[in-house]
C-alpha positions as a Markdown table, in Angstrom:
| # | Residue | x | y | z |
|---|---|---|---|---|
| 1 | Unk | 38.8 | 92.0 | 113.5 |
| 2 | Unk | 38.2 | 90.8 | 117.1 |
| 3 | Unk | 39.8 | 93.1 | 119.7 |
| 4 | Unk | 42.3 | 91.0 | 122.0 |
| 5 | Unk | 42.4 | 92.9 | 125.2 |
| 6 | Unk | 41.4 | 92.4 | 129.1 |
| 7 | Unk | 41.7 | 89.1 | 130.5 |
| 8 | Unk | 44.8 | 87.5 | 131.3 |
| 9 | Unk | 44.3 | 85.1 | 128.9 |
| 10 | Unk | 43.6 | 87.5 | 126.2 |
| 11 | Unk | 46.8 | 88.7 | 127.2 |
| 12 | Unk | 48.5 | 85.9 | 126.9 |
| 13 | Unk | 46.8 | 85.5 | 123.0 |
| 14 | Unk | 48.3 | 89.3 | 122.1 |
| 15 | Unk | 52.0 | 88.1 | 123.8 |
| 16 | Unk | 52.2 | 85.2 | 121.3 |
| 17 | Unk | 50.4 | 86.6 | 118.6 |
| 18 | Unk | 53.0 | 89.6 | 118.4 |
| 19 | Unk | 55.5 | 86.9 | 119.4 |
| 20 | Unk | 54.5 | 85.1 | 115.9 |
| 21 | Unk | 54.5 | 88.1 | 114.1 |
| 22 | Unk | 58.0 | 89.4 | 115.1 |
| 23 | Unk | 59.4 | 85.9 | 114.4 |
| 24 | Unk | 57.7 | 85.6 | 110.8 |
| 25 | Unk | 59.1 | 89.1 | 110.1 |
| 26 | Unk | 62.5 | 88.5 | 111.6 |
| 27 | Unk | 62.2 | 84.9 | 109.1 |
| 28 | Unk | 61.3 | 87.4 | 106.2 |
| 29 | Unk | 64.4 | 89.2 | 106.8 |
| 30 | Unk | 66.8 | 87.2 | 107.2 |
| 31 | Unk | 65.9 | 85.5 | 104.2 |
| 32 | Unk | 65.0 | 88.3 | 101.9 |
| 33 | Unk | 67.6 | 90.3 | 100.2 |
| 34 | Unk | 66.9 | 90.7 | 96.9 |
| 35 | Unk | 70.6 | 92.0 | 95.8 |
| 36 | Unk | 72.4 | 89.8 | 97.6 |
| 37 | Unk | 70.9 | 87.0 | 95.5 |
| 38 | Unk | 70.9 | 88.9 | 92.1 |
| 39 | Unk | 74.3 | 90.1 | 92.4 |
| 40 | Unk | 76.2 | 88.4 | 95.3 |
| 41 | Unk | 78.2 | 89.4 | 97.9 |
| 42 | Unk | 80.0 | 92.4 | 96.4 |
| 43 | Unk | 77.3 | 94.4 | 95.2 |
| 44 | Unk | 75.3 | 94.0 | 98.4 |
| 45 | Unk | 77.8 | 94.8 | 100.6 |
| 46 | Unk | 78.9 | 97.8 | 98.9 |
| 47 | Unk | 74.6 | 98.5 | 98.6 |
| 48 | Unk | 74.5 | 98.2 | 102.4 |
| 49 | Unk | 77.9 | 99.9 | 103.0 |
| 50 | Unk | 76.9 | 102.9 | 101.1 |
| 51 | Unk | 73.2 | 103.3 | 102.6 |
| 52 | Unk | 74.7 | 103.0 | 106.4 |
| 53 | Unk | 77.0 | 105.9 | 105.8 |
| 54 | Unk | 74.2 | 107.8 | 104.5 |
| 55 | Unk | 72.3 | 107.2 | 107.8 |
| 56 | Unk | 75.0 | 107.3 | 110.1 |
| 57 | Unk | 78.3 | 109.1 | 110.6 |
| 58 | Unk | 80.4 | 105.9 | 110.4 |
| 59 | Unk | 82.7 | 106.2 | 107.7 |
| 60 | Unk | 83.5 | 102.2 | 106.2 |
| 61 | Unk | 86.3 | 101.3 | 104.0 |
| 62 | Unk | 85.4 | 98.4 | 101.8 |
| 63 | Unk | 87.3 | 96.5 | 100.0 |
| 64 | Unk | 86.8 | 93.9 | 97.8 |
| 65 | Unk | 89.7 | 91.5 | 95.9 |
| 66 | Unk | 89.7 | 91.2 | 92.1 |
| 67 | Unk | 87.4 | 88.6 | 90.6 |
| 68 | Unk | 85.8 | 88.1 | 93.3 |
| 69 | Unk | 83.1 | 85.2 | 92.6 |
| 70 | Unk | 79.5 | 84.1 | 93.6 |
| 71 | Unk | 79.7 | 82.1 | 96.4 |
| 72 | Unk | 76.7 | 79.3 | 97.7 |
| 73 | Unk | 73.6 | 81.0 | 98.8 |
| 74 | Unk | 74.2 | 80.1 | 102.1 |
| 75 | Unk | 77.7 | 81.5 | 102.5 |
| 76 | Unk | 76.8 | 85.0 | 101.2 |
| 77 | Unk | 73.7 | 85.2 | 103.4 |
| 78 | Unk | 76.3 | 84.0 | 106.5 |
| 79 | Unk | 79.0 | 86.8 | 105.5 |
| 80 | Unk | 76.6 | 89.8 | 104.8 |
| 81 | Unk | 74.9 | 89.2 | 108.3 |
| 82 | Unk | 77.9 | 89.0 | 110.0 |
| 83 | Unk | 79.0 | 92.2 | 108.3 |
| 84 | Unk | 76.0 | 93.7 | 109.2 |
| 85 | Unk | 76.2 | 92.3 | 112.9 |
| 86 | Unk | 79.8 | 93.4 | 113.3 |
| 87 | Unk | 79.0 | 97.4 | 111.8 |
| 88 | Unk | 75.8 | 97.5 | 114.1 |
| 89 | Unk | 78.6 | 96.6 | 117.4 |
| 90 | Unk | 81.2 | 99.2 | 115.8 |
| 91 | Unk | 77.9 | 101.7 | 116.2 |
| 92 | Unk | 76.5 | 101.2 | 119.1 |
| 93 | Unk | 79.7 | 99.7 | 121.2 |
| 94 | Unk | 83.0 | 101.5 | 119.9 |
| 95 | Unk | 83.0 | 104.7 | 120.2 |
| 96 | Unk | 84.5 | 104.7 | 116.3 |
| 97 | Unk | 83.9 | 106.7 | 113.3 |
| 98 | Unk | 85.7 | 104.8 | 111.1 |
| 99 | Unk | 86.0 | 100.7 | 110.4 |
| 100 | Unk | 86.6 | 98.8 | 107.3 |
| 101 | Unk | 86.1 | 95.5 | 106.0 |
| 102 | Unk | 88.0 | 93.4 | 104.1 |
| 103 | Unk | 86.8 | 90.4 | 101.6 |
| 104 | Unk | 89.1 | 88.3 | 100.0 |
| 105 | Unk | 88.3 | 84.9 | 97.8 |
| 106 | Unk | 91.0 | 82.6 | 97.5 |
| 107 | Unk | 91.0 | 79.2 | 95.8 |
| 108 | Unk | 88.8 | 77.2 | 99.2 |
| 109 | Unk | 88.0 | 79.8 | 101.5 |
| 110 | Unk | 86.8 | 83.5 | 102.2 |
| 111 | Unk | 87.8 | 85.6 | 104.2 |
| 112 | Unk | 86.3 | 88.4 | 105.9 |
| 113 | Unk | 88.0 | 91.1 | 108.3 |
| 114 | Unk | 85.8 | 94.0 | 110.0 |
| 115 | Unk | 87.8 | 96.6 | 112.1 |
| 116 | Unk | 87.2 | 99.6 | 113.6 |
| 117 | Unk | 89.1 | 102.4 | 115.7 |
| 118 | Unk | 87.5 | 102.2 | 118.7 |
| 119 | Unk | 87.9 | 102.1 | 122.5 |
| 120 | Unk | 88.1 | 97.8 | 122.3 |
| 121 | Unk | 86.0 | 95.9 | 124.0 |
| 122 | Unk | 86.7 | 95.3 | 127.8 |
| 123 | Unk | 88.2 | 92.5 | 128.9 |
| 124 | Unk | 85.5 | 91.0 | 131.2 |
| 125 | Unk | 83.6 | 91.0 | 127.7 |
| 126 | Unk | 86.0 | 89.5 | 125.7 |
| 127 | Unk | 86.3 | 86.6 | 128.6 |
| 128 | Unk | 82.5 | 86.0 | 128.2 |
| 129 | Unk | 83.2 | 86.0 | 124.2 |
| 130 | Unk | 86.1 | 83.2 | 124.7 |
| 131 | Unk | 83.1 | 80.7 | 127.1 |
| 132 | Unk | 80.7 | 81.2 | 124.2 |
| 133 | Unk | 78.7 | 83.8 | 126.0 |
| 134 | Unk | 78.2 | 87.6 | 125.2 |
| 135 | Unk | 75.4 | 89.1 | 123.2 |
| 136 | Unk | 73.1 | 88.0 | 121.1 |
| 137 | Unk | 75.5 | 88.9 | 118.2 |
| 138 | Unk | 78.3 | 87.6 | 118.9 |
| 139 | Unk | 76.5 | 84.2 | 119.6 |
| 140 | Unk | 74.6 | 84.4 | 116.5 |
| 141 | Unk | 78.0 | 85.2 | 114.7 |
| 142 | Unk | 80.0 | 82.5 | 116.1 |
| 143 | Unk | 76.8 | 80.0 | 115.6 |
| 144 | Unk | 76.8 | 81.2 | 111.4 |
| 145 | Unk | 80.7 | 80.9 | 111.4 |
| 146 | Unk | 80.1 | 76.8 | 113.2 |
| 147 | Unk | 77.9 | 76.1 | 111.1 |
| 148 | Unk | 79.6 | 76.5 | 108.0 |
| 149 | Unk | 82.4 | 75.3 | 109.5 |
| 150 | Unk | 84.5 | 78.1 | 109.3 |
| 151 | Unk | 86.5 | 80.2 | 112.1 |
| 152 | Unk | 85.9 | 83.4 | 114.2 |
| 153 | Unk | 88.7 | 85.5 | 115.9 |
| 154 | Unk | 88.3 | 88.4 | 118.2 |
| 155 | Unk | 91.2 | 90.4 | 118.7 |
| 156 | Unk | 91.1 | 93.7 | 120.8 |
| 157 | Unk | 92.8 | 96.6 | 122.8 |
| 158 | Unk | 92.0 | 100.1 | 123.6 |
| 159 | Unk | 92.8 | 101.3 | 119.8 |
| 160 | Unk | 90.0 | 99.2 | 118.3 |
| 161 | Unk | 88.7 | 95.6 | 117.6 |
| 162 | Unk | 89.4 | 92.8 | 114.4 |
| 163 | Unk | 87.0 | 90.5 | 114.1 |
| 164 | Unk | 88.4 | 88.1 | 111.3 |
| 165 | Unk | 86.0 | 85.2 | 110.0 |
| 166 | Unk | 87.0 | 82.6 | 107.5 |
| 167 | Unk | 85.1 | 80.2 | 106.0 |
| 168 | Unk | 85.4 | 77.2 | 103.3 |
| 169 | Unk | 83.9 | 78.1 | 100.2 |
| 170 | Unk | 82.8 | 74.4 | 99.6 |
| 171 | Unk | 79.9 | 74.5 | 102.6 |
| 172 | Unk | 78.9 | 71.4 | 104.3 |
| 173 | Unk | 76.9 | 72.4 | 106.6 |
| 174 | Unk | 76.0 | 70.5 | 109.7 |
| 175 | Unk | 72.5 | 69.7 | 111.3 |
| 176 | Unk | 71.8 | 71.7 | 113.8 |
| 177 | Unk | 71.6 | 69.0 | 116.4 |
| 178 | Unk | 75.2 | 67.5 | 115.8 |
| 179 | Unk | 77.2 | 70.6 | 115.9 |
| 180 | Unk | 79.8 | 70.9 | 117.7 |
| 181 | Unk | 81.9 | 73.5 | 119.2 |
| 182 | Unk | 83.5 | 76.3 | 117.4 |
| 183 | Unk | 86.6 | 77.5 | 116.4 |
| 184 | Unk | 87.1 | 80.6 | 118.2 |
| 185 | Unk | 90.7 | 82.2 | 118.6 |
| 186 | Unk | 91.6 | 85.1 | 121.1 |
């Protein structure tokens, strides 16, 4: 293997090649979890649920309704990132030891629910949330939730933060070039 380093334009060749690399992987993951495909949305959730509160102090309170179906591919990929994207805010954003999600399957839609106990989020923040701005996470939850044509609300004060996302369970998802803006409730 040839060293890349030095010149400029060698520098240039590391910057995209570790660019490449951290997009491929990033690809990977997203696309790549194995229980979430063999058992759907319940057993990965509680998988995850159960291995964050090993590693961390968060305490989550899951619950799941009865009966609770498979779901497209796509849907259950959408709702297990955004759990994932919401619990990863509650830990580094809060202040919380505690939040809990709730999933619930009814005849057309699913609904999912992440709160926590925390110190809110401020409101120059939740401004930015309601022009479409603020963090990659939020953006890349409210893009998932458009997609599938679903709805996002945000609703917070100084004793925590509900993030509530519903979605049709019949996805007809839209190209990325025609979307259009989403549903997003304050």
């Amino acid at each position: 293997m040839t060293a890349i380093r030095g010149s400029p334009k060698n520098s240039a060749r590391r910057r995209n090649f570790w660019s490449a690399s951290r997009r491929r992987f990033e690809q990977l993951h997203i696309c790549s979890i194995p229980l979430l495909d063999e058992s759907g949305i319940p057993a990965a959730l509680r998988w995850y649920v159960e291995d964050l509160m090993q590693r961390t102090s968060l305490k989550v309170d899951l619950t799941i309704t009865d009966k609770f179906g498979r779901l497209p591919q796509e849907i259950e990929l959408a709702i297990f990132r955004i759990v994932q994207e919401s619990l990863t805010n509650v830990l580094r954003r809060s202040g919380s030891d505690r939040a809990g999600i709730r999933l619930a399957q009814e005849a057309r839609k699913v609904t999912v629910e992440i709160t926590d106990q925390g110190r809110g989020i401020p409101d120059d923040k939740l401004v930015a949330i309601q022009e479409g701005g603020s963090g990659v996470r939020r953006r890349g939850m409210r893009d998932r939730v458009r997609h599938l044509h679903g709805e996002m609300t945000v609703d917070s004060s100084g004793s925590g933060t509900t993030v509530s996302i519903t979605l049709p369970t019949q996805s007809k998802a839209m190209p990325v070039a025609v979307r259009g803006p989403a549903v997003l409730r304050f």
